[in-house]
C-alpha positions as CSV (number, residue, x, y, z in Angstrom):
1,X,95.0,87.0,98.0
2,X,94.9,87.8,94.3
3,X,95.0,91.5,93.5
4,X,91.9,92.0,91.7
5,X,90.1,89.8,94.4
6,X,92.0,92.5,97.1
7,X,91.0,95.5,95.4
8,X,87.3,94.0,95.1
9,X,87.1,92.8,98.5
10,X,88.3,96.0,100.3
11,X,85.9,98.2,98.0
12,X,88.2,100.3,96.0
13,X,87.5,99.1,92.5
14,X,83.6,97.5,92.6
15,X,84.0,94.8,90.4
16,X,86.3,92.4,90.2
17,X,86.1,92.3,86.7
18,X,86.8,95.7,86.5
19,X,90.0,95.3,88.3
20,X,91.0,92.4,86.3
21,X,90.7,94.9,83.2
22,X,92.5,98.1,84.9
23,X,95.2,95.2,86.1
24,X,95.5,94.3,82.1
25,X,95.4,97.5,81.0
26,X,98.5,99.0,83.0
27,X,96.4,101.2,85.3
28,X,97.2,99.5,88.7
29,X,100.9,99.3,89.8
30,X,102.5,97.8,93.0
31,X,105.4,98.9,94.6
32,X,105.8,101.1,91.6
33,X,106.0,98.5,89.1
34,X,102.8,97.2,86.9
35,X,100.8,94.5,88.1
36,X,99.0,91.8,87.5
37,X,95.7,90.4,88.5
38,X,97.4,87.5,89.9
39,X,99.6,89.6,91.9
40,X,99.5,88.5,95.8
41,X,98.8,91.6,97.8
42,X,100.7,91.2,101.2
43,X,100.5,93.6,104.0
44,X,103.0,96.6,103.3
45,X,102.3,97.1,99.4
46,X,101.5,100.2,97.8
47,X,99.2,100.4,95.8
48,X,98.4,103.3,92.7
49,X,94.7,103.2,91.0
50,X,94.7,105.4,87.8
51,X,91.1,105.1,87.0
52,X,89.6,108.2,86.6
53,X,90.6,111.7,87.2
54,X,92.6,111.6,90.1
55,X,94.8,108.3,90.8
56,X,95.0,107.1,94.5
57,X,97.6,105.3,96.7
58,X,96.8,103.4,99.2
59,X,99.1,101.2,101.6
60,X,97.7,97.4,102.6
61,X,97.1,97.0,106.4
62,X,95.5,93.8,106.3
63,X,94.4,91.0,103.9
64,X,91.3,89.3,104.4
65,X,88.9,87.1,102.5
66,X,85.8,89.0,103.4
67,X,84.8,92.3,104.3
68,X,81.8,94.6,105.4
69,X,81.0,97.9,103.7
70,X,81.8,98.9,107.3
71,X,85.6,97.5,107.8
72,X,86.1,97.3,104.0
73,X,88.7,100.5,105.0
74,X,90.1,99.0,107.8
75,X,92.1,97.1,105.2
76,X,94.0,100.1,103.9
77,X,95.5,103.4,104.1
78,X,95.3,106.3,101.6
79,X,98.5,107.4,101.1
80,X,98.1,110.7,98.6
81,X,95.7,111.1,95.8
82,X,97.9,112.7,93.2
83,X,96.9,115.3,90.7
């Protein structure tokens, strides 16, 4: 699955616009390395958000096309939140 679909999907960025943009803009990195929106997320990645005050990290559990606002965490881990 495409990383701006992932991020979408599993509810940690709302749109998936706005993840395309933070994906073009150099705020999202995988594995410690700057992603893409194309990027296919695949159970193990780390993820880092920088959008906003605090960035997050989060580790992918699972990959799935659709999601409830219930499970949408089931997908993923949070690692840290850095300050």
């Amino acid at each position: 699955m495409r990383l701006d679909k992932y991020l979408k999907v599993t509810r940690l960025i709302k749109r998936r616009t706005v993840a395309n943009e933070a994906c073009d803009a150099g705020r999202i990195e995988v594995n410690g390395k700057p992603a893409r929106a194309s990027y296919d997320v695949k159970v193990g990645d780390e993820i880092l958000i920088r959008l906003g005050q605090k960035p997050l990290r989060v580790k992918v559990l699972n990959v799935t096309e659709y999601a409830t606002k219930e499970n949408a965490a089931d997908n993923y881990t949070i690692l840290e939140t850095e300050s």
